[in-house]
C-alpha positions in Angstrom: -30.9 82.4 14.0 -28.6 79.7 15.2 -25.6 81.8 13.9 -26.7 84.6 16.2 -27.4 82.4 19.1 -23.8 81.3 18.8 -22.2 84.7 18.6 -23.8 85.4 21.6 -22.4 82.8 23.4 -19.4 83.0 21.6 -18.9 86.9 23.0 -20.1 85.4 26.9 -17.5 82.8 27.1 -14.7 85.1 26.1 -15.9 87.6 28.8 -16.0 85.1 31.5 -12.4 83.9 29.8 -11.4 87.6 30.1 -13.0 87.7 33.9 -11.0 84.2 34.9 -7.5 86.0 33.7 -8.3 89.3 35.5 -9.2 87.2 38.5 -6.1 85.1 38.9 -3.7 88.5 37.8 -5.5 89.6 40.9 -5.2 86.5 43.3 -1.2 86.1 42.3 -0.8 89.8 43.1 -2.1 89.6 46.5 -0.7 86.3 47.4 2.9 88.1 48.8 3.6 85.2 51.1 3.4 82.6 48.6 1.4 80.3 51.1 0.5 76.5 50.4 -3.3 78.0 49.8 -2.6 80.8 47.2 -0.8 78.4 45.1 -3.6 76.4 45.3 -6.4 79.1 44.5 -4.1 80.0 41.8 -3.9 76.6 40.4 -7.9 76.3 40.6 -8.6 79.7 38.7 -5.9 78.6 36.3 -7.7 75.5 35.6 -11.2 77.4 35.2 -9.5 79.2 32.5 -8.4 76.7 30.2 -11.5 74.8 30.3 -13.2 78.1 29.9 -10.9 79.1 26.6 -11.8 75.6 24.9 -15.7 76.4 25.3 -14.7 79.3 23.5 -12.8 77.5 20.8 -15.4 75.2 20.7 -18.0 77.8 20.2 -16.6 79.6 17.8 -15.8 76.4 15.7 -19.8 75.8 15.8 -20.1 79.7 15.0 -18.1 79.8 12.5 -20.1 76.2 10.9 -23.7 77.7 11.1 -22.8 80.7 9.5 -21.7 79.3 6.8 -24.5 78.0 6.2 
């Protein structure tokens, strides 16, 4: 039960991982000027996605440990 709880999750956060990537692909595309602000919004998503990619790591660590089980 746990197991498939974590898979779950697991399959969210690397969707919303997925998402963050597409997001900031997008924002550095559109940022032609190369203001002061789009480096900034760049640098936020950026940071969004790391922490989101260690959840993921994190999750599938704990995954991997309950199904095992």
């Amino acid at each position: 039960m746990l197991a498939n709880i974590l898979f779950f999750s697991v399959i969210l956060s690397g969707l919303a991982t997925l998402g963050m990537l597409f997001a900031g692909l997008i924002s550095m595309s559109r940022n032609v000027e190369s203001s002061v602000e789009g480096g900034r919004r760049s640098n936020r998503l950026m940071g969004w996605r790391v922490r989101l990619q260690f959840l993921t790591i994190v999750l599938i660590l704990l995954w991997y440990l309950a199904s095992r089980s």
